[in-house]
C-alpha positions as CSV (number, residue, x, y, z in Angstrom):
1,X,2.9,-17.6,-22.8
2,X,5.9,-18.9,-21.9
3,X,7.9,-19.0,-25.2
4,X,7.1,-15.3,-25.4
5,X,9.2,-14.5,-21.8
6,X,11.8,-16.4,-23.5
7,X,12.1,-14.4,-26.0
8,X,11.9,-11.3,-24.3
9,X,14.4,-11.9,-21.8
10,X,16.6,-13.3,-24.9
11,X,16.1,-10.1,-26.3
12,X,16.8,-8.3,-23.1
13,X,20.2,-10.0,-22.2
14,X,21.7,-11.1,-25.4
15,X,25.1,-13.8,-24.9
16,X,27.7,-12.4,-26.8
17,X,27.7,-13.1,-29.8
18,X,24.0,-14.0,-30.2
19,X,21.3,-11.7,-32.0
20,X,23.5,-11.8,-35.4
21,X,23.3,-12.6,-39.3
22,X,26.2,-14.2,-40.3
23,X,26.7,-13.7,-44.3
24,X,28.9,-16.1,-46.2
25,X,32.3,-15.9,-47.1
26,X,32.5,-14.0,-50.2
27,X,36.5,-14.1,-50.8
28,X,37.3,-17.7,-53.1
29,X,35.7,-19.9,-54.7
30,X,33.1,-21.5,-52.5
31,X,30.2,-24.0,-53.2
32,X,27.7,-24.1,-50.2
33,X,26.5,-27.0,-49.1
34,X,23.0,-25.7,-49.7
35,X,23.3,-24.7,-53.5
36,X,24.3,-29.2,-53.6
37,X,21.6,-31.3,-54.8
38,X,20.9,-32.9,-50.9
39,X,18.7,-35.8,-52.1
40,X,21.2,-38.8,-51.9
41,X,21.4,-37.6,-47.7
42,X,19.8,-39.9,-45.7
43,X,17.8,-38.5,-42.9
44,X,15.4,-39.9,-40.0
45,X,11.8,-40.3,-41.4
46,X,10.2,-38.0,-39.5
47,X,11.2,-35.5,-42.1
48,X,10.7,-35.9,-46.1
49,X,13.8,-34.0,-47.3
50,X,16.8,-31.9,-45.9
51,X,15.4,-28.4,-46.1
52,X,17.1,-25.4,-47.1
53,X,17.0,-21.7,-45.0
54,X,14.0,-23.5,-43.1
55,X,13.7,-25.1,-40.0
56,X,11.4,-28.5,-39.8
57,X,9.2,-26.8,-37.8
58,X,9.3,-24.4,-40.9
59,X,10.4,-21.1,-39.3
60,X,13.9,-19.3,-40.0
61,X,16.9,-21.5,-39.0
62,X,18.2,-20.0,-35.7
63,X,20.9,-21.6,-33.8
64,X,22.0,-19.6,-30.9
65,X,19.5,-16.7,-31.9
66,X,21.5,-16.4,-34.4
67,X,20.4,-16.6,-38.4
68,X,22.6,-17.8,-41.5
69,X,22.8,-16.3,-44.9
70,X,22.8,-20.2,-46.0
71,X,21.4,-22.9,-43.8
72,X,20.3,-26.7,-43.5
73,X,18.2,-28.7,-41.5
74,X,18.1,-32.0,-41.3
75,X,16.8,-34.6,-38.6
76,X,19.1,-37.1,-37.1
77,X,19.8,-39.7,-37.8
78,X,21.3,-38.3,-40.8
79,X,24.0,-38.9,-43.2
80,X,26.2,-36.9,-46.0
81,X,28.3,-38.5,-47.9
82,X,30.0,-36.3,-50.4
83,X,32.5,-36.9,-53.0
84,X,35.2,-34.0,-52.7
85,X,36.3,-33.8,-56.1
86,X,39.4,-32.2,-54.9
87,X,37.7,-29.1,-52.4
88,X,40.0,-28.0,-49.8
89,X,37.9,-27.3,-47.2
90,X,34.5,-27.4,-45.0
91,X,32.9,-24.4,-42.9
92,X,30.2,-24.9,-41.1
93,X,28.4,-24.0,-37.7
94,X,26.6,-27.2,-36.3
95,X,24.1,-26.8,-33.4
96,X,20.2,-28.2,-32.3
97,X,18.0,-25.7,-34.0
98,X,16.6,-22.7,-31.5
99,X,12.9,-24.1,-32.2
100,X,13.5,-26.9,-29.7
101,X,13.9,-24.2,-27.0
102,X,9.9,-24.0,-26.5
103,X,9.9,-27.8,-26.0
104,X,11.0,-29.7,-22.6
105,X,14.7,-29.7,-22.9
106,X,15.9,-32.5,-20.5
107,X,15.0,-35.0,-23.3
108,X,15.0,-33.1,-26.5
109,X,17.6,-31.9,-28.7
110,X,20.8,-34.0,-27.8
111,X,22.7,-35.3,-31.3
112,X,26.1,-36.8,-31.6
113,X,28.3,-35.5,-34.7
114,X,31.5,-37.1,-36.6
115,X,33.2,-36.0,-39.7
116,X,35.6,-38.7,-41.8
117,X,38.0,-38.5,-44.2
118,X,38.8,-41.5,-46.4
119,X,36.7,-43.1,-43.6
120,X,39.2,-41.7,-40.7
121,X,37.3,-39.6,-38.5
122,X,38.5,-36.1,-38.4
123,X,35.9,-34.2,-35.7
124,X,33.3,-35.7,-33.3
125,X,31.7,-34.4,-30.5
126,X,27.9,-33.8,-28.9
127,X,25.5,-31.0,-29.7
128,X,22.5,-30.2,-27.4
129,X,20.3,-27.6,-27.2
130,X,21.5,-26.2,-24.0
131,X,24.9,-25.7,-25.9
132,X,26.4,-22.0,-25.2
133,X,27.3,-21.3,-28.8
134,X,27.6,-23.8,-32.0
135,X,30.4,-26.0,-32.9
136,X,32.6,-24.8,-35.2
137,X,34.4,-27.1,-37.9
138,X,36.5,-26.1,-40.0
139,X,38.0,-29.2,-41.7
140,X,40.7,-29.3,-44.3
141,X,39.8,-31.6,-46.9
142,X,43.0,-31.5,-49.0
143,X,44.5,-34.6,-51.1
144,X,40.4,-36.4,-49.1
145,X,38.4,-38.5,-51.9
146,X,35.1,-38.9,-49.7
147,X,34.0,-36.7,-46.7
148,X,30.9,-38.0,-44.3
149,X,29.0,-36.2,-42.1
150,X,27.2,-38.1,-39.5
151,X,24.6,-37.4,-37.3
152,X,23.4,-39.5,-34.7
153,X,20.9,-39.8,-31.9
154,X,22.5,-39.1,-28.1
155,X,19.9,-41.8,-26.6
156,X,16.3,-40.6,-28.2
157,X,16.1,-38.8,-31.2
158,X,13.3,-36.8,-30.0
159,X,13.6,-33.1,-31.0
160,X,16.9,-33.6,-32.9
161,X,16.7,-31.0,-35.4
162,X,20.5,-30.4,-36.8
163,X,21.2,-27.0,-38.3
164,X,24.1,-26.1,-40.4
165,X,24.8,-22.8,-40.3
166,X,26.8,-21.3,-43.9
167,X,28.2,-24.7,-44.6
168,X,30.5,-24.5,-47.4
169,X,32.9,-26.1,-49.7
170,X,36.3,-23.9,-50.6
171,X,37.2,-25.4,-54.1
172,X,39.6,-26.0,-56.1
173,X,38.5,-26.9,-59.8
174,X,35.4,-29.7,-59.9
175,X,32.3,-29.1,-57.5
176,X,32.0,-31.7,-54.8
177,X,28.7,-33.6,-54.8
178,X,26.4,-35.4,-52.6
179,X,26.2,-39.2,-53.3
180,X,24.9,-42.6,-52.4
């Protein structure tokens, strides 16, 4: 079949980088987002929660070829709202989830991302699934009440399966939490 060339010449000519686990952080005190109760996120309906170390199409979350020690998937549209409780900072690796590969890419797999502060936006860009490597953020939430994550559609929301790859809180005292 055609997925399975893929893979094979995927395997055969790895981009750098690619074919890795990427283990979390374990220097500081750091809350992933994936330990967080994630039921106040609002997601597209095409899914019936945000799932943790699983893609929606219910393999492992890949992005890039490569896996996370701690992931989340979530359809977009999709929002996280999270009360910071004084964290200092945000890790993650953002990218469509590898699974949309075997589908018809030209329409599939194209979100828009923005993260706010306070309700000032603080990162924003486009994620598709033709993407090189993941985006990166790495925000500092210092002296920030409220952080959201958004994730919109880029035109159809067809095959808009967001991964976050080891997304993580660096703390301070109080846990942040996910909220209405």
């Amino acid at each position: 079949s055609s997925d399975l060339s893929r893979v094979i010449s995927v395997t055969q000519k790895p981009e750098p980088g690619h074919d890795q686990f990427f283990a979390l952080p374990t220097e500081g005190n750091l809350l992933p987002l994936a330990k967080m109760d994630l039921s106040k996120a609002s997601h597209d309906k095409y899914i019936k929660e945000i799932l943790v170390n699983k893609s929606i199409d219910g393999h492992q979350i890949r992005i890039k070829n490569n896996t996370y020690e701690s992931a989340i998937a979530t359809h977009a549209p999709s929002t996280f709202n999270i009360q910071l409780n004084g964290a200092m900072r945000f890790v993650t690796d953002l990218g469509i989830d590898d699974d949309i590969l075997t589908r018809t890419t030209n329409n599939h797999g194209n979100a828009l991302y923005k993260v706010l502060l306070d309700g000032k936006e603080v990162a924003a860009g486009r994620i598709t699934i033709l993407d090189k490597q993941a985006v990166h953020l790495d925000i500092n939430t210092h002296g920030a009440k409220m952080m959201q994550i958004v994730l919109d559609p880029d035109g159809s929301n067809w095959g808009d399966h967001i991964d976050m790859g080891n997304p993580y809180f660096e703390l301070t005292a109080d846990k942040p939490e996910v909220v209405e």
